[in-house]
C-alpha positions as CSV (number, residue, x, y, z in Angstrom):
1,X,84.2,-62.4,21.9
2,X,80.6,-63.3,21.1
3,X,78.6,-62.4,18.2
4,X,75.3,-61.0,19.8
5,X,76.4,-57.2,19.9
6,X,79.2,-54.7,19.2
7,X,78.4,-52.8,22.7
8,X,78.1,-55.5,24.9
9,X,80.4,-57.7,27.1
10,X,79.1,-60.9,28.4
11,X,80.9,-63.2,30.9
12,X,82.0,-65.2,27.9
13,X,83.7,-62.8,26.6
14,X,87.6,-61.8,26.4
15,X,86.8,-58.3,27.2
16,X,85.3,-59.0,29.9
17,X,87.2,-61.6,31.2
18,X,90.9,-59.7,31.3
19,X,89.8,-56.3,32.3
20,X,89.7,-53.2,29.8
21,X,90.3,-50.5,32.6
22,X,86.7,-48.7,32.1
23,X,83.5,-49.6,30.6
24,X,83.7,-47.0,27.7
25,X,87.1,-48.4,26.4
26,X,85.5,-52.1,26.5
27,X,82.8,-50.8,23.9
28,X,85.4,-49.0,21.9
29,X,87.2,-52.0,21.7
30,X,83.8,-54.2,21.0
31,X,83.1,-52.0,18.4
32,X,86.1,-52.0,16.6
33,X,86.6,-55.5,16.5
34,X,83.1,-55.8,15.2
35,X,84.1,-53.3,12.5
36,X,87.2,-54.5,11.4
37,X,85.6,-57.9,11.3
38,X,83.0,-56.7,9.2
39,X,85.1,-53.8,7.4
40,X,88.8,-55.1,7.7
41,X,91.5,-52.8,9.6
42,X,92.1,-50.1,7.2
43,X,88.3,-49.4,6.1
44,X,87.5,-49.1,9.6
45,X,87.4,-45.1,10.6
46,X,87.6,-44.0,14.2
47,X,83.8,-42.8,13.7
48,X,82.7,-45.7,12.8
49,X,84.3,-47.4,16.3
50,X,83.0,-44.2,18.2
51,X,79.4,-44.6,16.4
52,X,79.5,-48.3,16.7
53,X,80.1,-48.0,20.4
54,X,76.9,-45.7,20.8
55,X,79.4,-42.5,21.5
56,X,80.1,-39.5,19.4
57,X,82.9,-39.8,16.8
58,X,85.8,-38.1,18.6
59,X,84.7,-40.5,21.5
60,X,87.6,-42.9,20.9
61,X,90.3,-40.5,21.1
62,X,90.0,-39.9,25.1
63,X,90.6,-43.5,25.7
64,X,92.8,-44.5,22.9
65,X,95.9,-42.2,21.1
66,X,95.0,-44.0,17.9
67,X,92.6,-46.8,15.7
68,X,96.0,-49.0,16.2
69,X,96.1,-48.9,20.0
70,X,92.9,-50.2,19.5
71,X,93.5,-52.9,17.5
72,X,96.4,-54.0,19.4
73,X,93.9,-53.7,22.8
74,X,91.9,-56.3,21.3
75,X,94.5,-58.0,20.2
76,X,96.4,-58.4,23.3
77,X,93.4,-59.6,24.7
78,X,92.4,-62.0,22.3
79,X,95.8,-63.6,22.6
80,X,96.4,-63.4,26.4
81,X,93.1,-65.4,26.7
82,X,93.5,-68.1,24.4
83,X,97.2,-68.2,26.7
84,X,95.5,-68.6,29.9
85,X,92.9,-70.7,28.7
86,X,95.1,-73.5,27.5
87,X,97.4,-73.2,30.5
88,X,94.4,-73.5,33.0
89,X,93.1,-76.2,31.1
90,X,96.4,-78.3,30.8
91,X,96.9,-78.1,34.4
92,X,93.6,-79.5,35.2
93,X,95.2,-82.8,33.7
94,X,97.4,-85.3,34.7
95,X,98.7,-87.4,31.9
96,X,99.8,-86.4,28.1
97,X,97.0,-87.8,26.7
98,X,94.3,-85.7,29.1
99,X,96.6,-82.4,28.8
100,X,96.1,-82.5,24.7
101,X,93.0,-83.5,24.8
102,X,91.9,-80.7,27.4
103,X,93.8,-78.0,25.2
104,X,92.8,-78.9,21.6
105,X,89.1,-78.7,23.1
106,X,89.3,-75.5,24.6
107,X,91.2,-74.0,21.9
108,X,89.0,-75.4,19.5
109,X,86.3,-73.3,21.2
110,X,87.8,-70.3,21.9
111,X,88.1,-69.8,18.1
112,X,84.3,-70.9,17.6
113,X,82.5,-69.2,20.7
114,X,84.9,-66.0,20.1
115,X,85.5,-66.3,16.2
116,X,85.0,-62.4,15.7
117,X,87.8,-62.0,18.4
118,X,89.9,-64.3,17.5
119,X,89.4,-63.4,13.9
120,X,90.9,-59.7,14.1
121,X,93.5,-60.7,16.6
122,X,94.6,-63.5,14.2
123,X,94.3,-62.0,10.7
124,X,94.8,-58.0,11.4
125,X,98.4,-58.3,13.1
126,X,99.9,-56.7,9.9
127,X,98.6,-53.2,11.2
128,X,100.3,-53.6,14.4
129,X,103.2,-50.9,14.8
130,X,106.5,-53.0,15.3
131,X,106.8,-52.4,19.0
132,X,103.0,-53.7,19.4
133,X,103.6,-56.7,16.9
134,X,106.8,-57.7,19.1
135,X,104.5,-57.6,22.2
136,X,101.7,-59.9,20.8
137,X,104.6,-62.3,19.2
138,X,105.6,-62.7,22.3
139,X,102.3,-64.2,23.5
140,X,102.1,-66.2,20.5
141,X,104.9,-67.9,21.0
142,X,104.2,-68.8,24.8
143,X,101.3,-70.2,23.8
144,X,102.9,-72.3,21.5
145,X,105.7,-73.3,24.0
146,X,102.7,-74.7,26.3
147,X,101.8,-77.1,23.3
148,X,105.0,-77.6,22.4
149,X,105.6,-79.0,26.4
150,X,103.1,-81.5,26.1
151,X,103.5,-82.9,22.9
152,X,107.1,-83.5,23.9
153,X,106.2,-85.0,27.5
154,X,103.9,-87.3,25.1
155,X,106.7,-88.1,23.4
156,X,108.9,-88.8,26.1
157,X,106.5,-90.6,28.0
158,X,105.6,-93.2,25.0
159,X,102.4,-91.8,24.6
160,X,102.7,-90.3,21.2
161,X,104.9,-91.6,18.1
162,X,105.1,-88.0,16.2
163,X,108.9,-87.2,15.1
164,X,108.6,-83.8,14.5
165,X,107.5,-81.8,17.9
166,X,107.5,-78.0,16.6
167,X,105.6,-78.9,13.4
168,X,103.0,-80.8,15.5
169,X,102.4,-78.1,17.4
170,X,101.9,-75.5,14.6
171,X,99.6,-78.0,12.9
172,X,97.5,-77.7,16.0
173,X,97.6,-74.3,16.0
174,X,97.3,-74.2,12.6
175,X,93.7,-76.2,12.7
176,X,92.3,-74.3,15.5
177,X,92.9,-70.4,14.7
178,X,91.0,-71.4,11.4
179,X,88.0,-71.9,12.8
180,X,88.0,-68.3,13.3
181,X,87.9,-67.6,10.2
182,X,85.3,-69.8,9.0
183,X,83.1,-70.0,11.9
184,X,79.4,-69.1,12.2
185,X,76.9,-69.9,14.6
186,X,74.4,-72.8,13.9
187,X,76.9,-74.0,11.2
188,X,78.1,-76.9,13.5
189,X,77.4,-78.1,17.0
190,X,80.6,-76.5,19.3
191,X,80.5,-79.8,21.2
192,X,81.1,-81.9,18.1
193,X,83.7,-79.7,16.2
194,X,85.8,-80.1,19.7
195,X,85.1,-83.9,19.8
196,X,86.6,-84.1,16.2
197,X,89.8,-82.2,16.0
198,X,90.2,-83.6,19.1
199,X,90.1,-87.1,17.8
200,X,91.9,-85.9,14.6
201,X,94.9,-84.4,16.7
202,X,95.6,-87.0,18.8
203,X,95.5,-89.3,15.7
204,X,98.0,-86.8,14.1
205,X,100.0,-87.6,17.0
206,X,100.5,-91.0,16.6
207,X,98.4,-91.5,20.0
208,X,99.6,-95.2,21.2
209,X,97.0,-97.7,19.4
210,X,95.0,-98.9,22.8
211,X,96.1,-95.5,25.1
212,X,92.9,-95.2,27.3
213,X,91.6,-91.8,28.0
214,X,94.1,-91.7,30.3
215,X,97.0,-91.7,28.3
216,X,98.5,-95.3,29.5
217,X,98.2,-98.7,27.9
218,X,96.4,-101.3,29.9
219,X,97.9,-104.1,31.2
């Protein structure tokens, strides 16, 4: 999600984008992820998400059973957007080369423009109950199958020289949920962090010296 305000859901933003089922819930959830952000997970109270969301501090109770099914709300989204992002943006591709290239990007900024979001749904999962963690794992490791996919059709196609497909991939994940974590606004221009990890993946890769943009080797 964006930065600007705990209460608040933008078109930008996760929340908005995968539909909590009212209005009150999305600013519950809002709030909370701006509090645990700002607090961490167990020094966040349930008033302080009720408060935070402009309600009074029992408010959180008639939408959510617990601070945890909040956690794993904003969690669940966090993760099913970064999943639907990368897929969306791999199939606007057509070649290995363009599929990377398109989700490195937009991973790259999902973890900048939403770093609070992606922040908590990253670094937080230890509060998850076990049948909430399972659910979330299970997101984690589709999108990581969907990288996973086009390194090895990279591979297979001659377009990339990297031996090792699953570590690759969670290099690349690796790079990208960090900039979650050390993200800020005005620290470095979105368009230019994208360029470069960009550039750096697809040299981790082993990206065919001469590949055009692509992905083939002229003739």
């Amino acid at each position: 999600m964006t930065d600007s305000t705990a209460t608040t859901a933008g078109p930008g933003d996760p929340a908005a984008l995968t539909g909590v089922k009212s209005d009150v819930a999305r600013r519950l959830v809002l709030s909370a992820v701006d509090s645990f952000a700002r607090r961490g997970y167990h020094a966040t109270t349930t008033r302080d998400i009720s408060v935070g969301a402009g309600l009074s501090p029992a408010a959180l109770y008639v939408h959510f059973p617990s601070k945890e099914e909040v956690l794993f709300e904003a969690s669940r989204i966090g993760h099913r957007f970064v999943l639907d992002s990368i897929t969306a943006a791999a199939a606007g591709a057509e070649t290995p080369v363009e599929r990377i290239r398109a989700i490195v990007d937009r991973f790259v900024r999902i973890h900048a423009e939403h770093h609070t979001m992606c922040r908590v749904a990253q670094y937080e999962l230890h509060a998850l109950t076990d049948e909430h963690y399972r659910e979330i794992a299970e997101i984690r490791r589709a999108t990581d199958a969907v990288i996973r996919g086009e390194i090895q059709r990279g591979v297979d196609s001659g377009a990339f020289t990297v031996g090792d497909v699953p570590t690759a991939a969670l290099a690349i994940l690796s790079l990208g949920i960090d900039v979650s974590r050390w993200y800020q606004p005005g620290r470095m221009d979105i368009d230019a962090l994208a360029g470069n990890y960009v550039a750096l993946v697809l040299s981790m890769l082993g990206a065919a010296p001469g590949a055009n943009a692509q992905g083939t080797m002229p003739t």
